[in-house]
C-alpha positions, 0 to 999 in steps of 0.5 A, a space after each residue: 500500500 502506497 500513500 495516497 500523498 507522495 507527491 505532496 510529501 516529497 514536495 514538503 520534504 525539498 521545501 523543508 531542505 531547501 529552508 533548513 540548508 538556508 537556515 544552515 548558510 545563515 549560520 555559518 557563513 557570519 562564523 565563516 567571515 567572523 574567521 576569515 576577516 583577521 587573516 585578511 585584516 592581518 595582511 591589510 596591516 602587514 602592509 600598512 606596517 611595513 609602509 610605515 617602517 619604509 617611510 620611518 627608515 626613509 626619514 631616518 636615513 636620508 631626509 633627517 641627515 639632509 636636515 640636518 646638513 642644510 642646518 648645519 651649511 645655515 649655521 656656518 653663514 654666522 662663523 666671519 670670513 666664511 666664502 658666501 658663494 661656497 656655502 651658497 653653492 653647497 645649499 643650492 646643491 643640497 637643496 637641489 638634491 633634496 628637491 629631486 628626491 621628494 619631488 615624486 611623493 604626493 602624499 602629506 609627508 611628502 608635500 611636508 618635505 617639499 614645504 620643508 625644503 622651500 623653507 631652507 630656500 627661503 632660509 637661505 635667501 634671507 642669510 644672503 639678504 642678511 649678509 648684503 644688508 650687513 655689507 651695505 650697512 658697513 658701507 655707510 657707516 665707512 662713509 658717514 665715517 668719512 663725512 664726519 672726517 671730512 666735516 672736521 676737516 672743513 671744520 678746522 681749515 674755517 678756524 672753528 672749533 
């Protein structure tokens, strides 16, 4: 004897999978990517951590001894009798150099280097614009010297006092 609903039965039957192995994927697929994200999210900040050992190596090696090079050819502009066109040719080519190097990077450390290396330029200009004032200043005062010797002179061939 055959039931008389077979076909209901296994229609129910494959609706009753069909739902349960549904159930199951919403069960385990959140527990699937729940253990799959830290290995993905690991490999995300590998990367991200070796970035920033480049750009920290990078800053360490080479930008943070150009600084301190550049400071250092400013600092010798104070030191007197010092050959101006010398310095001014070891800046020019630092900075030349530095431009190069940093040129290429737009991200925000990057543009701070290049903002940076523009403030040496500008330093640099003033230190000169500092030494020609100096220069010129001395020059006037040469030449009030020498009014003021002229002055007594005339002063003394008047027969005043």
């Amino acid at each position: 004897m055959e039931p008389l609903n077979k076909k209901e039965r296994t229609r129910f039957f494959i609706k009753f999978l069909f739902a349960f192995i549904i159930g199951i994927l919403i069960i385990i697929v959140p527990f699937y990517f729940l253990f799959d994200w830290p290995e993905f999210e690991n490999d995300v900040m590998t990367k991200d951590y070796k970035k920033i050992q480049e750009r920290v190596k990078f800053q360490k090696e080479v930008f943070a001894i150009d600084v301190a090079s550049a400071r250092a050819i400013i600092e010798k502009y104070e030191v007197p009798n010092q050959d101006i066109d010398k310095l001014n040719a070891d800046l020019g080519n630092l900075i030349s150099r530095m431009e190069e190097s940093y040129a290429s990077d737009t991200t925000w450390s990057g543009i701070m280097y290049q903002h940076i290396v523009k403030s040496f330029i500008d330093l640099k200009k003033a230190k000169n614009d500092i030494i020609k004032a100096s220069k010129d200043l001395n020059d006037c005062k040469k030449d009030l010297e020498k009014a003021k010797q002229d002055a007594s002179k005339g002063k003394d061939s008047m027969g005043g006092n």
